[in-house]
C-alpha positions in Angstrom: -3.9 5.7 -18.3 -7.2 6.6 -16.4 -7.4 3.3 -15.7 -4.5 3.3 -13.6 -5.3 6.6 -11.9 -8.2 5.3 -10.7 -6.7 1.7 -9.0 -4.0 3.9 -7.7 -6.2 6.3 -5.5 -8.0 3.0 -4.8 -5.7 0.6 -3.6 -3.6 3.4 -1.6 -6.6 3.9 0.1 -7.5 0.3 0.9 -4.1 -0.6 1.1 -3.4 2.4 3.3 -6.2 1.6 6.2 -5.3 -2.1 6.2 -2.0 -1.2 7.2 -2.8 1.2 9.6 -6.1 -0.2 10.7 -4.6 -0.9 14.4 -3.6 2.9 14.6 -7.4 4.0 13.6 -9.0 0.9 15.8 -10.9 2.8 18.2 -12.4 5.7 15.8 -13.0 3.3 12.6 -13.6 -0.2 13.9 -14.9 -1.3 10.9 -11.6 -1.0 9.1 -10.5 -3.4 11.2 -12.9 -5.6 11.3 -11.9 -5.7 7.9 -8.4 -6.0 8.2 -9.5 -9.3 10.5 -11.6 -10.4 7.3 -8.6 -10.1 4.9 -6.2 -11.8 7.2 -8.1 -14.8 7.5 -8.5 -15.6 3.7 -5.1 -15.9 2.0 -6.6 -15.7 -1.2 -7.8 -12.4 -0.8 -4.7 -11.2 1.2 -1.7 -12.7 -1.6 -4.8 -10.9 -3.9 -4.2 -7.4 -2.4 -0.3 -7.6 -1.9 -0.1 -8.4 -5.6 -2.2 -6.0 -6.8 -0.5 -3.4 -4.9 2.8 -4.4 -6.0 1.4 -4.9 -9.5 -0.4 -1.2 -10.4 2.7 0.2 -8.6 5.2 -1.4 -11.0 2.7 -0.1 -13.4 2.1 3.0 -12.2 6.0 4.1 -12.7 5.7 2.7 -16.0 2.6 4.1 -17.8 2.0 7.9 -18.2 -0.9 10.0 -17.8 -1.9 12.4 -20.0 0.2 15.6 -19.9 2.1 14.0 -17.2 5.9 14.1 -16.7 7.4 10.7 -17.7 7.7 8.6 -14.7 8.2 11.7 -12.2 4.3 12.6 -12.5 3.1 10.1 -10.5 6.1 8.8 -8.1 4.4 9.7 -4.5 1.7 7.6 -5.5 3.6 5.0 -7.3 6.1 4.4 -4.5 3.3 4.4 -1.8 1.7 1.5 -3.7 5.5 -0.2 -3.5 5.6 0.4 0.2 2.4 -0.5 1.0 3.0 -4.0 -1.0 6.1 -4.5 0.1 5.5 -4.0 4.1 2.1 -6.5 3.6 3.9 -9.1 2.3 7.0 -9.0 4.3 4.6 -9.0 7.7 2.5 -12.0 5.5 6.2 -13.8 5.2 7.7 -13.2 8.6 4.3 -14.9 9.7 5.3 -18.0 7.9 8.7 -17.7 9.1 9.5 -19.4 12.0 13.2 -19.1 12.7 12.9 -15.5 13.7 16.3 -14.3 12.4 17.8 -13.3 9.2 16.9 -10.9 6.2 12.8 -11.4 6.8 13.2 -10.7 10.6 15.2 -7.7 9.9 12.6 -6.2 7.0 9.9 -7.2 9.5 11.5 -5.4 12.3 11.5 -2.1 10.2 8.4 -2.2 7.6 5.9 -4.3 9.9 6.7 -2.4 13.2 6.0 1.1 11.1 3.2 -0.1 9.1 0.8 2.4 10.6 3.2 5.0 9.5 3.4 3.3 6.3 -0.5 3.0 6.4 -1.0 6.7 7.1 1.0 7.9 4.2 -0.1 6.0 1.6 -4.2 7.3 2.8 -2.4 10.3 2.2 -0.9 9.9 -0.8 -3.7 8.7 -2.4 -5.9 11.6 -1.3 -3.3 14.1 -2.4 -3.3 11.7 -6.0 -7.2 12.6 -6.3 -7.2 16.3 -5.0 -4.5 17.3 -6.7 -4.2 15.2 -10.2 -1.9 17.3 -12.2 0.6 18.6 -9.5 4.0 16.6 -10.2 5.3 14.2 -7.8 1.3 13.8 -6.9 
């Protein structure tokens, strides 16, 4: 669906410089200026991670028009999952206080790469809108 297309490229994008707002601090502060924004309202932080999460899941399901079931649109798709994913694992391990275990472990992996993880998925959704017919994209 268009519909889909077109929250895909947008939330890989928004999704994308949140996460790798500290990496582009000094050329774009206003990215994160509004990464500060977003971190201080929960609302519109558990908003975000959920819709990430959400229009990925969605996004592996639904097809596009003359797309390839579920391989058409699986850079983008899993970019969305990531991006999700490593936001709210660094939004738990905030809340998490004992500092070992399962969370700690996910943090220590996702949350210390999540300007690599930030980075990609800008990418990925710029590739998604160049290029909307290539597979994979």
């Amino acid at each position: 669906m268009v519909q889909f297309y077109f929250l895909a490229i947008c939330l890989n994008l928004v999704g994308g410089s949140i996460l790798a707002a500290p990496y582009f601090q000094d050329r774009f502060p206003i990215i994160f200026k509004l990464r500060e924004t977003l971190y201080s309202r929960t609302a519109l932080r558990i908003g975000l991670i959920s819709s990430l999460l959400i229009v990925g899941i969605l996004k592996i399901i639904s097809v596009f028009i003359g797309d390839v079931l579920i391989v058409g649109d699986l850079l983008p798709a899993l970019a969305l999952l990531t991006s999700g994913f490593t936001l709210s694992i660094e939004y738990i391990s905030e809340n998490n206080e004992t500092g070992k275990g399962l969370i700690h472990k996910m943090d220590s992996i996702f949350v210390k790469h999540s300007s690599i993880v930030g980075v990609a998925a800008i990418v990925a959704g710029t590739l998604h809108f160049i290029f909307p017919g290539v597979l994979f994209l």
